[in-house]
C-alpha positions as CSV (number, residue, x, y, z in Angstrom):
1,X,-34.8,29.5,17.7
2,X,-37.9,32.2,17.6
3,X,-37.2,32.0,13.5
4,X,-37.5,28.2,13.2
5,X,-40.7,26.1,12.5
6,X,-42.3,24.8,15.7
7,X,-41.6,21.1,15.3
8,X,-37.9,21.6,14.2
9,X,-37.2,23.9,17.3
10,X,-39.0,21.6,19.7
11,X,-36.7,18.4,18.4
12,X,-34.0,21.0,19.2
13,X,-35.0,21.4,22.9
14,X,-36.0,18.3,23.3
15,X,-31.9,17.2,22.4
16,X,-30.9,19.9,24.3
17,X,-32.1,18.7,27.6
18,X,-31.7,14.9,27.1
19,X,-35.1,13.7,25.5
20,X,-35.1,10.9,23.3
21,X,-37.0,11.9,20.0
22,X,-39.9,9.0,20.0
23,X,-38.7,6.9,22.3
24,X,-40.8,4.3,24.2
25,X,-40.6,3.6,28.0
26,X,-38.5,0.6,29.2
27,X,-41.1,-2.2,30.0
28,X,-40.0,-4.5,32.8
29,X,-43.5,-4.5,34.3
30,X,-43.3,-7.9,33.1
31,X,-40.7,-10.7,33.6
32,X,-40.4,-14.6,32.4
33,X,-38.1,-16.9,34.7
34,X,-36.6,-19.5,32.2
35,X,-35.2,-21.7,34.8
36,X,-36.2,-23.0,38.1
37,X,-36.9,-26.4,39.8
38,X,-40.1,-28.2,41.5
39,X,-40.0,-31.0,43.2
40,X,-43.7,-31.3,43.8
41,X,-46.3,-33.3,42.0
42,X,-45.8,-36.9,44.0
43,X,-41.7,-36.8,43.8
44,X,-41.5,-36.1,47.3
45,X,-43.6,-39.4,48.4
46,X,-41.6,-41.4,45.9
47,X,-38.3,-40.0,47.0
48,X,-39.2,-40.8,50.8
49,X,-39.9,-44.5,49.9
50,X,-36.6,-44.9,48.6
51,X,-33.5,-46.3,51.0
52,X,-30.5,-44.7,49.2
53,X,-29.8,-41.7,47.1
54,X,-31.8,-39.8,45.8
55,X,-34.1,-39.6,48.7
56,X,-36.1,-37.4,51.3
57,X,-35.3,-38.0,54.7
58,X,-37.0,-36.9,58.1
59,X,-34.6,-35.6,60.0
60,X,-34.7,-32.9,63.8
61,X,-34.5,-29.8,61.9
62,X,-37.1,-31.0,59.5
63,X,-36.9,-32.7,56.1
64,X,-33.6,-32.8,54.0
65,X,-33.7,-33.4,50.0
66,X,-30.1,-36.3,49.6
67,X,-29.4,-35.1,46.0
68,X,-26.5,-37.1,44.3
69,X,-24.2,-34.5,44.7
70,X,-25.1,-32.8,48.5
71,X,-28.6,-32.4,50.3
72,X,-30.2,-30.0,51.4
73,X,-33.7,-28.5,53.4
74,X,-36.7,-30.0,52.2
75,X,-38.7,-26.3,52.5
76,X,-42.2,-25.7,51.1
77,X,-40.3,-23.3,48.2
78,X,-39.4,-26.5,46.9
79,X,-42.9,-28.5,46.7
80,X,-45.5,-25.8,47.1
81,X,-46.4,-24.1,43.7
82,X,-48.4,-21.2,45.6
83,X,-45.1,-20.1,47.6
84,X,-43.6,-19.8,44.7
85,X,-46.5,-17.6,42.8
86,X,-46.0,-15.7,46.1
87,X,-42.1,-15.3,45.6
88,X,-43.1,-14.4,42.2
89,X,-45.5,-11.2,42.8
90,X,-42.5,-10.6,45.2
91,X,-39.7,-10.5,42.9
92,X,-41.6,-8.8,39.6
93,X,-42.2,-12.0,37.8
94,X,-44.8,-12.6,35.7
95,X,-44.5,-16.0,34.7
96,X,-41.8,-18.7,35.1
97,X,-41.0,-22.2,33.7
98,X,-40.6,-24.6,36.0
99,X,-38.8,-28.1,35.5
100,X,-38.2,-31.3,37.1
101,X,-35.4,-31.3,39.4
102,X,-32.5,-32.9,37.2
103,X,-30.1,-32.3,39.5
104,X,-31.8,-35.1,41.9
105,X,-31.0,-37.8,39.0
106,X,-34.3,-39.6,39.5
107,X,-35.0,-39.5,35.9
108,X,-31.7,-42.1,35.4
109,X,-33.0,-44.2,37.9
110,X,-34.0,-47.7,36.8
111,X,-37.5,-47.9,34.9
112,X,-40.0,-49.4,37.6
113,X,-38.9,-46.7,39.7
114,X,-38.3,-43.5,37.2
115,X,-41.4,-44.2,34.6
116,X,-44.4,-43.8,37.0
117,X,-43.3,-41.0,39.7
118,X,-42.0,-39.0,35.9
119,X,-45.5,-39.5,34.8
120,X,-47.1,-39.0,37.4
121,X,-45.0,-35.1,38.0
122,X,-46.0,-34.7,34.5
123,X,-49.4,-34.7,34.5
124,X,-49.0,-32.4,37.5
125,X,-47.3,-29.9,36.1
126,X,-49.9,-29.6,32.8
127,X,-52.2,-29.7,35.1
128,X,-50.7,-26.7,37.1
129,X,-49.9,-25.0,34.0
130,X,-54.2,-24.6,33.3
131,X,-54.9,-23.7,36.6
132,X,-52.8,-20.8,36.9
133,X,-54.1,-19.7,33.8
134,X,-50.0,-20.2,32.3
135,X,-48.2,-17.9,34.9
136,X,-46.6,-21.7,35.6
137,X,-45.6,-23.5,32.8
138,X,-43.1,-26.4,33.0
139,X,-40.4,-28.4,31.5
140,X,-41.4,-32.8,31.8
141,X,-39.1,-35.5,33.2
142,X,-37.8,-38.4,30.6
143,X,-37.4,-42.0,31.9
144,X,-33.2,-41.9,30.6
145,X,-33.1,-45.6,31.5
146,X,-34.7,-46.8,28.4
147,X,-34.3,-44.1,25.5
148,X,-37.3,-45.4,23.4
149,X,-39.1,-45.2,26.5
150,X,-38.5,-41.8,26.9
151,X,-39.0,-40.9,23.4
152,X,-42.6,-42.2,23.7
153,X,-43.0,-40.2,27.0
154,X,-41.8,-36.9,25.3
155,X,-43.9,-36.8,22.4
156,X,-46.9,-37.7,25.2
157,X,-45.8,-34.6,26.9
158,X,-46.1,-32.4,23.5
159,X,-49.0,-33.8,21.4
160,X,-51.2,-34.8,24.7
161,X,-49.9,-32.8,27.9
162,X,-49.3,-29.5,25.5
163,X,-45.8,-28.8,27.4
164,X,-43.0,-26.9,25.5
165,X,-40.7,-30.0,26.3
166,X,-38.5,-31.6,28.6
167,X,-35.5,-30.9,30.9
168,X,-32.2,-33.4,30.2
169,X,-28.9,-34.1,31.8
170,X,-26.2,-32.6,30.1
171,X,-23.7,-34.8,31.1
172,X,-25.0,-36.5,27.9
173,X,-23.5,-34.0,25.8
174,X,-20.0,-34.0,27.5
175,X,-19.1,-35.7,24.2
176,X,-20.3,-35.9,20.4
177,X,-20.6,-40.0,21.1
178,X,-22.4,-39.2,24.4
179,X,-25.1,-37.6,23.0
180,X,-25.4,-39.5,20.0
181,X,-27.0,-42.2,22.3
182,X,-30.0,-39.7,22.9
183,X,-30.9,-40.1,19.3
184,X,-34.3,-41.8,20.2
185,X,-35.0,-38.8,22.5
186,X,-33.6,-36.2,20.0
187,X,-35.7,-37.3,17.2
188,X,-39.1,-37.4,18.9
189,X,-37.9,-33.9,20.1
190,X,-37.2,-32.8,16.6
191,X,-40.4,-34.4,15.3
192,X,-42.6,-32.3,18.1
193,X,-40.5,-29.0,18.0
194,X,-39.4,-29.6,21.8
195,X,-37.4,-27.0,24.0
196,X,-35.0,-29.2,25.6
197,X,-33.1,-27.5,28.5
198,X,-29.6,-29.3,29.1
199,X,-29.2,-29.1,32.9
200,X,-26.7,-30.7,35.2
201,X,-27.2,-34.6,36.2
202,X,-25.7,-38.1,35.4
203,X,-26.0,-40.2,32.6
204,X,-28.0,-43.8,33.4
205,X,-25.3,-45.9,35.1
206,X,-22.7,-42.8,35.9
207,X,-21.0,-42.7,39.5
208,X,-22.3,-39.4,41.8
209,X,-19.3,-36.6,41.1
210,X,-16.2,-36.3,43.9
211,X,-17.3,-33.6,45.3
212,X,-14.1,-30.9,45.6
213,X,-11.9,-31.4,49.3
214,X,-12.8,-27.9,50.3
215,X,-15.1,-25.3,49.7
216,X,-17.3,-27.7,47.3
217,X,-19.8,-25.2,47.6
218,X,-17.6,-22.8,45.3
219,X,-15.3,-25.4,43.3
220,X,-17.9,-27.9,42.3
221,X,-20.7,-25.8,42.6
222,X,-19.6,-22.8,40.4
223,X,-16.2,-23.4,38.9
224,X,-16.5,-27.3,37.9
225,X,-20.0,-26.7,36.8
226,X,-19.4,-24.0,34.5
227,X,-16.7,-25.5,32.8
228,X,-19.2,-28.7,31.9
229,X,-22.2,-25.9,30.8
230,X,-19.4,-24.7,28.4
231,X,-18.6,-28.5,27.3
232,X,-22.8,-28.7,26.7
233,X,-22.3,-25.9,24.0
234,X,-19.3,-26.9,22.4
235,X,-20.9,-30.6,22.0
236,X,-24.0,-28.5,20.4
237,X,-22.1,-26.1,18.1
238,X,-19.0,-28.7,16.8
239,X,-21.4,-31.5,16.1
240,X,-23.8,-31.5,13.5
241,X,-27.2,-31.8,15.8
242,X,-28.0,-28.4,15.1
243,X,-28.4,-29.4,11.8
244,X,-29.4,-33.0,11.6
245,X,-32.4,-32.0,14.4
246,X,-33.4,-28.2,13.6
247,X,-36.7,-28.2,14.9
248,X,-35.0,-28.8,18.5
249,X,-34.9,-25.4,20.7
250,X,-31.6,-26.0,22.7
251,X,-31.4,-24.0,26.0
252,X,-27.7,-23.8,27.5
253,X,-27.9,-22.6,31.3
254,X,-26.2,-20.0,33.4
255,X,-25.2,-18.2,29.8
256,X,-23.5,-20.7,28.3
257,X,-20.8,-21.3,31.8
258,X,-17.7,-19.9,30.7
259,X,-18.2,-19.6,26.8
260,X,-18.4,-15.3,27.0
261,X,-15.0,-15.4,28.4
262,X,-13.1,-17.5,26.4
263,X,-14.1,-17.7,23.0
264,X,-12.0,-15.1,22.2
265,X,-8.9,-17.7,22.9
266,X,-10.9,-20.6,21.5
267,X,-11.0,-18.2,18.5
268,X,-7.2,-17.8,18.7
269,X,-6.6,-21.7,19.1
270,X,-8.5,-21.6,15.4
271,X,-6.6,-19.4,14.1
272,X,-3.2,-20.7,15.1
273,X,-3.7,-24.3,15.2
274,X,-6.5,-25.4,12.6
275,X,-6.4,-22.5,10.0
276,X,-8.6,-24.4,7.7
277,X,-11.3,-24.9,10.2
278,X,-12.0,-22.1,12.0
279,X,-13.9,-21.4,15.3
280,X,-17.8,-21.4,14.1
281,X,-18.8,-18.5,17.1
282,X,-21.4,-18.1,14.6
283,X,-23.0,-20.8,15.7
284,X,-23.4,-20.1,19.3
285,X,-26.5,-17.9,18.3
286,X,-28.3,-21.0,17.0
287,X,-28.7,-21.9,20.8
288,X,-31.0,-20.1,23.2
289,X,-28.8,-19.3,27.0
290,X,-30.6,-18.5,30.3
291,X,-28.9,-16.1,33.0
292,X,-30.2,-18.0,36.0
293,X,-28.0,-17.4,39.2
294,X,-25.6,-14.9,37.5
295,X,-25.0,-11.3,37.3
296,X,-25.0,-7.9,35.9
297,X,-21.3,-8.8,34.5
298,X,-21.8,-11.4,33.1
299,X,-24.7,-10.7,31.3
300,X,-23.0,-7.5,29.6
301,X,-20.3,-10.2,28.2
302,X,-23.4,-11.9,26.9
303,X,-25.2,-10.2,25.3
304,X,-22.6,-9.1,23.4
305,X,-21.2,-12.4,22.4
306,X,-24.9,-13.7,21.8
307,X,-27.5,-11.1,21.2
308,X,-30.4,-10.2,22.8
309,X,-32.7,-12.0,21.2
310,X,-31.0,-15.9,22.3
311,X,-31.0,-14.6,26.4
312,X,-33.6,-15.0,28.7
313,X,-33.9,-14.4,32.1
314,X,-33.7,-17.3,35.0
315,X,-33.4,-17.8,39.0
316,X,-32.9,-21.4,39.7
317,X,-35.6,-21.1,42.0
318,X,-35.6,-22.6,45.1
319,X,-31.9,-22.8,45.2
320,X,-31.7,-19.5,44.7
321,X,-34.1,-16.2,45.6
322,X,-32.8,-13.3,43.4
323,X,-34.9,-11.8,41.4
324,X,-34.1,-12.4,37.6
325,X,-34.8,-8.7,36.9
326,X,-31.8,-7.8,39.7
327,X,-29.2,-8.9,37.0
328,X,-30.6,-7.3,34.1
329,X,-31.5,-3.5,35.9
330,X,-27.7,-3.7,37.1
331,X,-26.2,-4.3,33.7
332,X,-25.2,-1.9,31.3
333,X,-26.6,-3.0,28.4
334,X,-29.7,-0.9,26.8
335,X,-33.2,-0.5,27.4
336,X,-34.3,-2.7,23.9
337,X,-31.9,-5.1,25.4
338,X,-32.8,-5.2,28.8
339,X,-36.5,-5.8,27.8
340,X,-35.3,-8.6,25.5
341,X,-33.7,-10.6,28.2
342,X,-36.5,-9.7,30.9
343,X,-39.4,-11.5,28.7
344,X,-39.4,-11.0,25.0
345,X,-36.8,-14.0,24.4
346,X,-39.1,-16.0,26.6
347,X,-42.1,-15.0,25.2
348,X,-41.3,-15.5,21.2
349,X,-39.4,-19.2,22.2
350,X,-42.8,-20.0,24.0
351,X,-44.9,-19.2,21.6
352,X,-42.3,-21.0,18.9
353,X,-43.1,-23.8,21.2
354,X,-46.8,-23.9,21.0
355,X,-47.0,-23.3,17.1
356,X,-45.4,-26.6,16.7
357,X,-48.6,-28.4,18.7
């Protein structure tokens, strides 16, 4: 090497001993939770007003939250946006989106009880969102039980509140025909350039799921609802709402349930028994996926399947206390990658959000 030019046998040393020729550092100094839950901003007073389900409830051992499908504690975590700021610094997370709790189903309740407690939480949370400066930024609350109704309050939660959009249950898009009856709601979203996140919770007027015999906590809690997050997808990517509503950023949770692992036989099923119609798995990438409450495993299938660039990290914070970055250190996927899912999906689909306003 004493014969070669400087730079030339430098590069040489520098592959020698494992140094990446102009390679950046890794940065996970910053981190953007896509999904979590709050049940703040006067829920908790409405909820302990009400006499059935959903409903807060004093109890010995302190408060417990009576979901539709299970209860649980009632802890600060849940209410208190400064314990979770704390949790936050914690964890390495540097800003999180936080969205009314969909899984109560308060936001199918009737009208005169929905309307002003989902007002009310969402003028909180835009409120929230300027005083910490957007570390907290948050997905509104739509009154289901009257669609025009809820139309009007999502484009007041756009042009007026500033918010990127609005959480909605996705056992509306179970079927093509049951999601055709959000039109009123998918329009003002498409009109506004909304993010709507499709999270677990009834339709207006749908009976509270049988929860599994035993172990509910694992059959209807993990199994069951994955197997509905992949029916949300394939309602997105077989039906034309993609295309007939463009302008709508649709975020699938907990990657998409079980889509990773069987598109490959959904792709066979194409093959074999509708040759002329084939699988579109190009069209999963038209959907933006969040990895909240998974893991390192799960995220390599992923990424692969999706890209990069549609992932973004989650916790389903206060259910859950993992840090987001846990998942994406422990996969084996690369540094660009890694970096993508920590914060850069977040950050470009947030800003995407705020260009429409």
């Amino acid at each position: 090497m004493r014969d070669l030019p400087p730079t030339l046998a430098w590069a040489l040393v520098k592959l020698k001993y494992g140094f990446r020729i102009g390679a950046r550092r890794m940065d996970l100094s910053r981190c953007i939770d896509m999904h979590a839950h709050f049940y703040g901003g006067g829920l908790a007073e409405m909820l302990a007003a009400r006499t059935g389900r959903p409903c807060l409830r004093e109890t010995i051992d302190g408060p417990v939250m009576l979901a539709m499908n299970g209860e649980f504690p009632f802890t600060p975590a849940h209410h208190d946006h400064e314990v979770g700021l704390a949790e936050m610094a914690v964890q390495g997370v540097t800003r999180r989106m936080l969205t009314f709790p969909g899984a109560l189903c308060a936001d199918v309740l009737p009208l005169v009880d929905s309307l002003p407690a989902i007002r009310r939480f969402n003028d909180h949370m835009a409120a929230m969102r300027g005083q910490t400066a957007g570390r907290l930024t948050a997905l509104a609350g739509l009154p289901f039980a009257d669609m025009e109704e809820a139309a009007r309050e999502l484009v007041r939660v756009r042009r007026e509140l500033r918010l990127p959009g609005a959480i909605v249950p996705s056992n509306y898009f179970g079927t093509i025909a049951q999601a055709r009856t959000l039109e009123p709601v998918l329009r003002a979203a498409n009109e506004t350039g909304a993010l709507l996140m499709l999270h677990p919770g009834l339709m207006v007027g749908e009976a509270a799921p049988v929860l599994a015999d035993d172990h509910p906590q694992y059959r209807t809690s993990a199994v069951v609802l994955q197997a509905q997050a992949s029916q949300v997808v394939l309602t997105l990517i077989l039906s034309d709402i993609l295309d007939t509503f463009p302008d709508i950023a649709f975020q699938a949770i907990n990657l998409g349930g079980t889509i990773p692992f069987i598109v490959e036989r959904m792709e066979s099923i194409g093959r074999h028994r509708n040759g002329d119609r084939p699988f579109p798995t190009d069209r999963l990438k038209r959907v933006w996926y969040d990895a909240a409450s998974l893991g390192p495993r799960a995220l390599e299938a992923a990424v692969k399947l999706y890209g990069a660039d549609r992932i973004m990290a989650g916790s389903d914070y206060p259910i859950f206390h993992d840090s987001p970055l846990d998942a994406i250190r422990g996969a084996t996927i690369s540094d660009d990658e890694k970096e993508q899912v920590a914060w850069r999906t977040a950050e470009a689909l947030l800003d995407r959000q705020d260009q429409f306003l």
